[in-house]
RODO-2510 file (C-alpha; in nm, 4 decimals, decimal comma):
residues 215
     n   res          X          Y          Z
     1     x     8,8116    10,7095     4,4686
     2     x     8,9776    11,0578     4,4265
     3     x     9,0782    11,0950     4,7819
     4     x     9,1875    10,7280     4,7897
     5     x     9,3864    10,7319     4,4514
     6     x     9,5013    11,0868     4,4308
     7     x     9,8436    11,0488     4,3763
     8     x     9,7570    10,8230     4,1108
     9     x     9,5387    11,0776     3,9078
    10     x     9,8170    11,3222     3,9490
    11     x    10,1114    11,1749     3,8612
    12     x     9,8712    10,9751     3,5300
    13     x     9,7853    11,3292     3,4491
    14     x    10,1030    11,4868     3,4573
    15     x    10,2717    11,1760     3,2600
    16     x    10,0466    11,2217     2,9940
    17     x     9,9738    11,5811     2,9365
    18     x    10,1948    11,6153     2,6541
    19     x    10,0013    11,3343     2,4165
    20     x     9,7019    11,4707     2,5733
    21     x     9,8013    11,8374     2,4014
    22     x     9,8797    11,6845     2,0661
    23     x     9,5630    11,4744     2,0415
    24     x     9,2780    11,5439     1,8764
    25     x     8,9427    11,5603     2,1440
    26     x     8,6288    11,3260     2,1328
    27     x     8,4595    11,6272     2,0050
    28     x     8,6293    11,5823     1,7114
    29     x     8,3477    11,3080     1,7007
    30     x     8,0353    11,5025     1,7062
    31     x     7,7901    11,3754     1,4744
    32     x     8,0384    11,1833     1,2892
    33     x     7,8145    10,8926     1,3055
    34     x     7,4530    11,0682     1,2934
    35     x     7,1923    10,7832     1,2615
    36     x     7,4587    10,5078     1,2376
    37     x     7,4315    10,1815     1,4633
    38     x     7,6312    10,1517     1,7066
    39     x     7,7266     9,8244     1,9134
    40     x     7,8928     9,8288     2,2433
    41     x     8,1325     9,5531     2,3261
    42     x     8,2236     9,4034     2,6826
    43     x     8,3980     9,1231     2,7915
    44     x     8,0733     8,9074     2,9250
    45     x     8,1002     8,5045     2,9023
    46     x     7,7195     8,5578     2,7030
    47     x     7,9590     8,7194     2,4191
    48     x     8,0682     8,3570     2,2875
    49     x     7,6757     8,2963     2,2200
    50     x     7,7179     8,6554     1,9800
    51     x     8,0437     8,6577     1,8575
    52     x     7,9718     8,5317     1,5226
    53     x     7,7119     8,8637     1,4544
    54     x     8,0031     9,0728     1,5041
    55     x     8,1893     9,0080     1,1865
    56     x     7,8756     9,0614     0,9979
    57     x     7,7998     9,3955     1,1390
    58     x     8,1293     9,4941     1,0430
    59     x     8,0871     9,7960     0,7747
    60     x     7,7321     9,8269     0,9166
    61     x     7,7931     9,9248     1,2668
    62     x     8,0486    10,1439     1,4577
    63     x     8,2023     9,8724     1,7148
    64     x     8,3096    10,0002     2,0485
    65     x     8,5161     9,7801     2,2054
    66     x     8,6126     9,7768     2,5908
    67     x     8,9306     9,6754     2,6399
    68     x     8,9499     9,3911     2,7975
    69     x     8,7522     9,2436     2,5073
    70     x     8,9754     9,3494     2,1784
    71     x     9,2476     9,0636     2,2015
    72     x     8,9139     8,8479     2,2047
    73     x     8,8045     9,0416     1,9094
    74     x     9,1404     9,0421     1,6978
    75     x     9,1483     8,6516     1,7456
    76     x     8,7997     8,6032     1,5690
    77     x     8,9229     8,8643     1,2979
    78     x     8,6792     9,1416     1,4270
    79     x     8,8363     9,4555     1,4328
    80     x     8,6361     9,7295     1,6500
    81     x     8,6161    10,1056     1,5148
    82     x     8,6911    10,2445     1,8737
    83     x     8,8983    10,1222     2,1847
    84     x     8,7567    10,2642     2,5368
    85     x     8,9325    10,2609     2,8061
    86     x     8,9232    10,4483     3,1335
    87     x     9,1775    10,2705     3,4281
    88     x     9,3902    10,4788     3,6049
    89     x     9,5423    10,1799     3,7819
    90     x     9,8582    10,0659     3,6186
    91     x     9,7647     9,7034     3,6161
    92     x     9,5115     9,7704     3,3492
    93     x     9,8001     9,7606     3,0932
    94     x     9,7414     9,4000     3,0871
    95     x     9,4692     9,4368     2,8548
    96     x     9,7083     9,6419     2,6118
    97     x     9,9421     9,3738     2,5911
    98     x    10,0213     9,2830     2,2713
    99     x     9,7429     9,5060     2,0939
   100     x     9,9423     9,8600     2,1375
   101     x    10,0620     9,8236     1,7992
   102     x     9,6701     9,8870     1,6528
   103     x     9,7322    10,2114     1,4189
   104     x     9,4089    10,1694     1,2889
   105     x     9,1780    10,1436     1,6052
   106     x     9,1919    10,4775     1,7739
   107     x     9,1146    10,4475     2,1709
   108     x     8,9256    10,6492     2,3656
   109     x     9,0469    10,7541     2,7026
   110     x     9,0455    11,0086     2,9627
   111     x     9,3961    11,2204     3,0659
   112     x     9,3832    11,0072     3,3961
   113     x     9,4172    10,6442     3,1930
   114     x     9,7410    10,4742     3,3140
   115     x    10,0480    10,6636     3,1429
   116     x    10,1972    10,2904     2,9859
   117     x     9,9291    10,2542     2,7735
   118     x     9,8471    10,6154     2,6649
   119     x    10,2502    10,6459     2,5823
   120     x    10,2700    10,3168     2,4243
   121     x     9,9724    10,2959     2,2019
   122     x    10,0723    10,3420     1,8145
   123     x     9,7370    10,4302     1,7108
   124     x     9,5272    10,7617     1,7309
   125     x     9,3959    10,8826     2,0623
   126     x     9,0510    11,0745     2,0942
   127     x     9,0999    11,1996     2,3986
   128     x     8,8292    11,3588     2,6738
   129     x     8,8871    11,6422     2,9228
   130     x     8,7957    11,5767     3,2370
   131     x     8,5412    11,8093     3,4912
   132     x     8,7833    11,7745     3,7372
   133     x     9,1564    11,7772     3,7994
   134     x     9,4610    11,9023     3,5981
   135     x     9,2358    11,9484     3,2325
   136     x     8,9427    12,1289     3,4433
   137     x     9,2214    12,4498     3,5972
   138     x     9,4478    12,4276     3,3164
   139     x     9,1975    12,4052     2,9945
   140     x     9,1817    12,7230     2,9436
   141     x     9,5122    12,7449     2,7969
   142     x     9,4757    12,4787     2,5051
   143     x     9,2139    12,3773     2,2519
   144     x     8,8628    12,2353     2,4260
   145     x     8,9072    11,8452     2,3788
   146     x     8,5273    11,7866     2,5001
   147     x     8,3619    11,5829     2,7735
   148     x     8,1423    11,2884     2,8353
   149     x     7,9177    11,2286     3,1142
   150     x     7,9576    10,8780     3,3241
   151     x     8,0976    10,7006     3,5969
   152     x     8,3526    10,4456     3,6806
   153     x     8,2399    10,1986     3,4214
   154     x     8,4192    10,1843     3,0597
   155     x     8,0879    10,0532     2,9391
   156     x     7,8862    10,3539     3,0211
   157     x     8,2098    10,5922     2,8904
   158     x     8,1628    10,3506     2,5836
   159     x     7,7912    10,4406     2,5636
   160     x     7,8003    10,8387     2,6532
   161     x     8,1232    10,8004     2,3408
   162     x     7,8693    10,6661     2,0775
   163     x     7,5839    10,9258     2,1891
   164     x     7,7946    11,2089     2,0881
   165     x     7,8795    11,0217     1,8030
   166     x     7,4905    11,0315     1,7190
   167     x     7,4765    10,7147     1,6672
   168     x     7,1311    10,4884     1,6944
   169     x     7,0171    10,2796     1,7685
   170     x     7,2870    10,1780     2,0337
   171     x     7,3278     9,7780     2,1098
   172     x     7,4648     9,6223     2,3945
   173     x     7,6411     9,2925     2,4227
   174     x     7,8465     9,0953     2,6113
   175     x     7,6883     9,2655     2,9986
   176     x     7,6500     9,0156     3,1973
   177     x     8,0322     8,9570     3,4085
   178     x     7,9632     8,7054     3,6535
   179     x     7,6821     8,5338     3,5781
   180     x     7,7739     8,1915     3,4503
   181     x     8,0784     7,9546     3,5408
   182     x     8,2683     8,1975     3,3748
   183     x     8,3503     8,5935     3,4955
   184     x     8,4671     8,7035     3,1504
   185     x     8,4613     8,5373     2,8234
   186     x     8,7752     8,2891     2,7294
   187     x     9,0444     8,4889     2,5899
   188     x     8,9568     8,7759     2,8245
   189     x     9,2672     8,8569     3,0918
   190     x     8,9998     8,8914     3,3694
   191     x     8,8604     8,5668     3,2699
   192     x     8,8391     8,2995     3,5866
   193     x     8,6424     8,0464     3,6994
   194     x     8,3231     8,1025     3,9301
   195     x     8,2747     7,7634     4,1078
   196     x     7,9440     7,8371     4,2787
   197     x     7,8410     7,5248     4,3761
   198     x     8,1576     7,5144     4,7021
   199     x     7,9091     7,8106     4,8397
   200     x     7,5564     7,7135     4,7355
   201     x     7,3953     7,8788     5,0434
   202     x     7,5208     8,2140     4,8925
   203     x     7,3782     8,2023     4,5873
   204     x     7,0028     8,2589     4,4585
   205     x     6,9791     8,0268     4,1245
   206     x     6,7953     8,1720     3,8481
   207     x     6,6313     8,0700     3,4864
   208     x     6,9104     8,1621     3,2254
   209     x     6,7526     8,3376     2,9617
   210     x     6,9619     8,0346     2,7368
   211     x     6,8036     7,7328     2,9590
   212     x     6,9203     7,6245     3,2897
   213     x     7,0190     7,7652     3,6038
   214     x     7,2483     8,0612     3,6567
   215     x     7,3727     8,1780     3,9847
***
């Protein structure tokens, strides 16, 4: 991914160094939520089945959000604690659309996340150095902003987030992209239709864990 999208990381980097500076790091979250649940939010079709639980941990629970899920979220009147989001590809913006002006959800994100959103969101950014790059040769030179272990996925960046947070037990919902007729729950920009009945051969059916058959 770094050799392929290089460029990319660079010019991202470069674009947002300067709201990177001024940001507070996620280390500013250390412990800040010692012992307190914490739920971790993706955009899975299973999350209309849960939905409704959300509201009530509200208060109870720090709710991490992905972001392809918030705009989902908003519309039920859930608002998460946290925003995570990790995409250096510009076309991720799509899940900012219409949500930037959140000043009371701060989002986590890496110096690499596309520059749109990290120059257009109104609300507070923890923000996370990165092992490599620009923030690993230049860090020296500015305030430590702190790391997290994890790969590509925003749910595991979510998950490594509420672990420095301290916070347990830690709950997952909303995991399962793909599996239903559905890739992503309605509401969701990702969300399409799966029609896996035109290429039955393909597919190995399974017991749903709600009744029926899942492919």
């Amino acid at each position: 991914t770094s050799f392929k999208h290089g460029a990319i990381f660079v010019n991202n980097e470069i674009q947002n160094l300067p709201k990177f500076l001024l940001s507070p790091g996620i280390r500013n979250l250390e412990g800040k939520f010692a012992d307190i649940p914490a739920i971790i939010i993706a955009a899975g079709p299973s999350l209309e089945k849960n939905i409704h639980h959300l509201k009530a941990a509200q208060g109870k629970a720090l709710l991490l959000a992905t972001a392809p899920v918030v705009r989902v979220l908003l519309a039920h009147d859930i608002r998460p604690d946290l925003i995570v989001s990790i995409d250096f590809h510009p076309n991720n913006r799509i899940h900012f659309e219409g949500i930037c002006d959140q000043v009371d959800i701060p989002l986590v994100c890496p110096i690499r996340l596309a520059p749109s959103i990290v120059q257009d969101y109104q609300g507070d950014l923890f923000v996370v150095q990165d092992f490599g790059g620009m923030t690993a040769w230049l860090g020296k030179h500015w305030e430590f902003k702190g790391y997290v272990k994890g790969g590509g996925s925003v749910t595991i960046y979510a998950l490594m987030t509420a672990i420095v947070a301290g916070c347990n037990p830690i709950i997952f919902t909303g995991l399962d992209l793909s599996f239903t007729e559905k890739s992503h729950i309605e509401g969701s920009a990702m969300s399409k239709t799966i029609n896996a009945s035109t290429n039955e051969g393909q597919w190995l059916w399974v017991e749903g864990i709600y009744g029926g058959k899942v492919p």
